[in-house]
N, C-alpha and C positions, 0 to 999 in steps of 0.2 A: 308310316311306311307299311305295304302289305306284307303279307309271307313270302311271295312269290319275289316282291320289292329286296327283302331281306335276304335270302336266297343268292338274288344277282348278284348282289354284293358282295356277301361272303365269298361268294366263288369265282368274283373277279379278285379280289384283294389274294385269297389263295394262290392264286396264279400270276399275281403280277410278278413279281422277282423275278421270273422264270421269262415271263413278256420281255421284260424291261433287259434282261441278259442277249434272250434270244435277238432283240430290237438294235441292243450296240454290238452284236456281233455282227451282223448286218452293215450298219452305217458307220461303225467306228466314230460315233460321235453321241455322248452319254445326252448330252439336248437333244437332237434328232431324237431319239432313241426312247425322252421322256414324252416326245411329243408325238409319238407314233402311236404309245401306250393308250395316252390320253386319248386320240382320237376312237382308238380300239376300244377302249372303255364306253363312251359315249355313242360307237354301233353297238355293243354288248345292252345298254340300258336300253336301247328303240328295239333291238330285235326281239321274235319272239321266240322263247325260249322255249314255253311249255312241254314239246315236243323232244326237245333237244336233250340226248342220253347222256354226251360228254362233254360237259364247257369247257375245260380243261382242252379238247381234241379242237372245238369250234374257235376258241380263242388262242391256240398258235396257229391256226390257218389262218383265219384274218389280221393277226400279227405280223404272218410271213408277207400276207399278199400286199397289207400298205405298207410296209419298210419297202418290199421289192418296186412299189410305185415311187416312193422316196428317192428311194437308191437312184433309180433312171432319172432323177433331177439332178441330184447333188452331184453326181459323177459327170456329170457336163459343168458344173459349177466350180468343180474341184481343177478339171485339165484345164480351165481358163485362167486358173491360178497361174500368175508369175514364178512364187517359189513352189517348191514341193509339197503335197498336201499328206500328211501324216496323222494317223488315228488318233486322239483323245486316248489320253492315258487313263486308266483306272485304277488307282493306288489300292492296293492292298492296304483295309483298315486292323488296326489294332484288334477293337471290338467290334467284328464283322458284322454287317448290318443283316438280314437279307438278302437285299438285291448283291449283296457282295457274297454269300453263301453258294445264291447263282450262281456267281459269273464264275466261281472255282469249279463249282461242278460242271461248268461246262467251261472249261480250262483251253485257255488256245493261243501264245504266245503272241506277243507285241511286232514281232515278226515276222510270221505268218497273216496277223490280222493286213497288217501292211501290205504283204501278199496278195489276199482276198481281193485289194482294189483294182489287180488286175484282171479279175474275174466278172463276167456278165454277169447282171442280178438273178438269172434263175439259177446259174452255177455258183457263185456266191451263197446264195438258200439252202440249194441241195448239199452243197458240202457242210455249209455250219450246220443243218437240222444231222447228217450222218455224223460227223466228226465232232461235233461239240454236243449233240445233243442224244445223240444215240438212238434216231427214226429209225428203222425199216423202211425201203424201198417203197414198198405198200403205203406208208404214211407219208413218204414223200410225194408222193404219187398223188394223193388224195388234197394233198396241199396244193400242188402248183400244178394241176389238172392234164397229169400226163398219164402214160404208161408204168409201170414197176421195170419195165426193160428198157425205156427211154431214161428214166431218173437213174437205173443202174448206169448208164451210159456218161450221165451229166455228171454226176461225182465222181467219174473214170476221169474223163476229160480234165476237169476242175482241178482232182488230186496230182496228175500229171504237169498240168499247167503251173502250180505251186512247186512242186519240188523241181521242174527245169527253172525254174526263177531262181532259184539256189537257197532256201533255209527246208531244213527239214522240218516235215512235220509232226515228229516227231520230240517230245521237250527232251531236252542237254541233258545230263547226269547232271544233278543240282550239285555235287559239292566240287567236281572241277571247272563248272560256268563257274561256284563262286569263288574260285584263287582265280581265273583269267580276270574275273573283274576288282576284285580287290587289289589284282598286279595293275592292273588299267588304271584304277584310280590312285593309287600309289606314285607312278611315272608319270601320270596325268598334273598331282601336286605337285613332284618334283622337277617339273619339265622338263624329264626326260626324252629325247630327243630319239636316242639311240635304242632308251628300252622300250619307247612306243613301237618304234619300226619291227623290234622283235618278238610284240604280242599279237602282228596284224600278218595275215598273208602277202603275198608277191601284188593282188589286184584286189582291194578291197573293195566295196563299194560302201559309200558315206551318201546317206541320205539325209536330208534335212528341208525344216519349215522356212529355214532361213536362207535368203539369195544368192549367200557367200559361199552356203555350205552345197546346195543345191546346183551349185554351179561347177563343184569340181567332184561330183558325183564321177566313182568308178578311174579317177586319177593313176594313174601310176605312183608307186613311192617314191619314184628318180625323180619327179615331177616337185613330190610334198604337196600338192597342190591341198590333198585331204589334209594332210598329216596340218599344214599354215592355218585352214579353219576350224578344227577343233582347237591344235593350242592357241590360237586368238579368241576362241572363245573362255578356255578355260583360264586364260589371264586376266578377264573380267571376270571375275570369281574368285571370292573370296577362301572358300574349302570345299573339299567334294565327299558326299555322304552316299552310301550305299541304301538303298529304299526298295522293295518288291514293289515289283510292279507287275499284274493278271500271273502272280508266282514267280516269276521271272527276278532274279538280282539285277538290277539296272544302277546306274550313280547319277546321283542328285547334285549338280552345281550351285550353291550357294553366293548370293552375294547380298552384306546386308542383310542377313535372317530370311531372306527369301530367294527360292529357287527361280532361277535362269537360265535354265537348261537342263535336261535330262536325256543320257548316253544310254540308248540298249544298245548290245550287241548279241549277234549271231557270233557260235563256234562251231570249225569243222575238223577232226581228225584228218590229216594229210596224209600223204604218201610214205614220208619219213618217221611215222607213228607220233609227231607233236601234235599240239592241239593249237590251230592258230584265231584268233578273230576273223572272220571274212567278209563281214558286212558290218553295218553301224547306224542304229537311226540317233538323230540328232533332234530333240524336239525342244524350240525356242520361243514358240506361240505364249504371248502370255493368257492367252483363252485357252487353251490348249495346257496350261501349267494351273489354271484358277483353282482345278479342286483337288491339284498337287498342295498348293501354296494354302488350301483353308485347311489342311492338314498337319503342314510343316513350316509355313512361314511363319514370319514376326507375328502376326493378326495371333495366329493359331496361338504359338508359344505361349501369349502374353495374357490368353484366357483361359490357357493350361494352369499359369501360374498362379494367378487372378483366384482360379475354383481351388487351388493347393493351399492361398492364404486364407480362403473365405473358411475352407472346411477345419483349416488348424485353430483360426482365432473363435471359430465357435465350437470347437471338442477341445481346448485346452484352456485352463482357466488361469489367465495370465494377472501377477498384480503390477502396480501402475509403479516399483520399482524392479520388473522383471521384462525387461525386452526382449521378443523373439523376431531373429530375421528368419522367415522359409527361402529366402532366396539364398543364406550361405551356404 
């Protein structure tokens, strides 16, 4: 490989996490996202570089510009959908990889991301390069070949278009999201009936991947209409476990050691100074839950334990009237 060979490389590899984040901000969907990369990668290796002062500045322009060509497919792909179409979750790992170092620093809540599908791909852009990535006008500008007064205008629009949707975009005060959701998951086990109805608002809006939930979207509570497809869902479920999700406290539906569902919720400060739930997405996709479940499912657990027996039966020197179980 030359220098120049060596070069690209390094300073794509530098940059990808940052691609790969900026890419599923975009698409809301972690494949899309790896496969926008890839393609980006493979103009990086044909172009010519020599010339070129910032790869870093060249490779999230053409990050942005084929996600924003993506984007104008999928989003006709998505509203043909029967049920709801709902971002791909990205679990906050333990031992943060990179591309997860990313996606924190450019931090933007589960939904909001939801939000974003409301929005045209070039306000979609401009708002994640401002808001999640922290461009100047100017850089925006130079990305999706406008003005610095046109792109000032598209993230006016954008921002405005989000917050009349109704979540702020602004993140919750983390430790009251996390008693509304640990009261949610709580009432949620105990099918409580009466105490769900007094963590949600008067009109809440329930979104969901699935057709049941999807369908009584924005319900009234006189109705239950919401209130009958979450608890049918959580009575196929075994226990419900609290999980971060893009930072966010979300709850994990368990059935069988593997998850079947995953509750975010939106909270808003009311009038009467409580704090109620007012929206809810509901994600039921098992492609949509796969890189939840190589986390926290049975598969996972079982190669946790697996690496816990391998590492004790060869750091402990056991004799053949000395039995250890790691699993008590």
């Amino acid at each position: 490989m030359t220098e120049q060979g060596i070069d690209k490389a390094s300073s794509f590899e530098a940059a990808r996490a940052r691609l790969l984040a900026l890419a599923y901000r975009m698409l809301g969907s972690r494949a899309e996202a790896e496969d926008v990369v890839q393609d980006v990668g493979l103009k990086w290796h044909l172009a010519d570089t020599q010339e070129l002062q910032v790869p870093a500045a060249w490779l999230t322009t053409i990050t942005t510009r084929v996600a924003i060509d993506r984007l104008r497919r999928v989003q006709r792909e998505r509203a043909s959908q029967a049920a709801g179409w709902l971002p791909e979750l990205w679990l906050d790992e333990v031992a943060p990889s990179a591309e997860e170092l990313a996606l924190r620093a450019a931090e933007m809540s589960y939904g909001v991301m939801l939000l974003l599908e409301r929005l045209k791909p070039d306000e979609r852009a401009a708002f994640v390069l401002h808001e999640a990535f922290d461009c100047d006008y100017a850089e925006i500008a130079a990305i999706l070949e406008r003005t610095p007064a046109a792109c000032r205008q598209i993230v006016h629009r954008a921002k405005a278009r989000v917050q009349r949707a109704g979540a702020p975009i602004e993140p919750p005060d983390p430790a009251a999201h996390a008693r509304i959701v640990e009261r949610l998951r709580t009432v949620l086990e105990a099918q409580d009936r009466v105490g769900l109805l007094q963590l949600f608002s008067d009109a809440p809006e329930v979104v969901s991947d699935a057709p049941v939930c999807a369908a009584v979207s924005r319900c009234e509570p006189a109705a239950a209409g919401w209130m009958d497809a979450v608890t049918s869902l959580v009575e196929h479920a075994s226990n419900a476990e609290t999980v971060s999700v893009a930072g966010t406290l979300c709850i994990a539906l368990l059935f069988e050691g593997d998850v079947v569902g995953v509750l975010d919720v939106s909270t808003n400060n009311l009038g009467d100074g409580s704090t109620k739930i007012v929206s809810m997405r509901v994600v039921t996709s098992t492609a949509r839950l796969q890189a939840t479940n190589s986390m926290l499912g049975r598969a996972a657990v079982r190669q946790l334990l697996a690496r816990i027996q391998q590492r004790a039966m060869s750091s402990v020197a056991v004799g053949g009237d000395f039995p250890v179980d790691v699993y008590a």
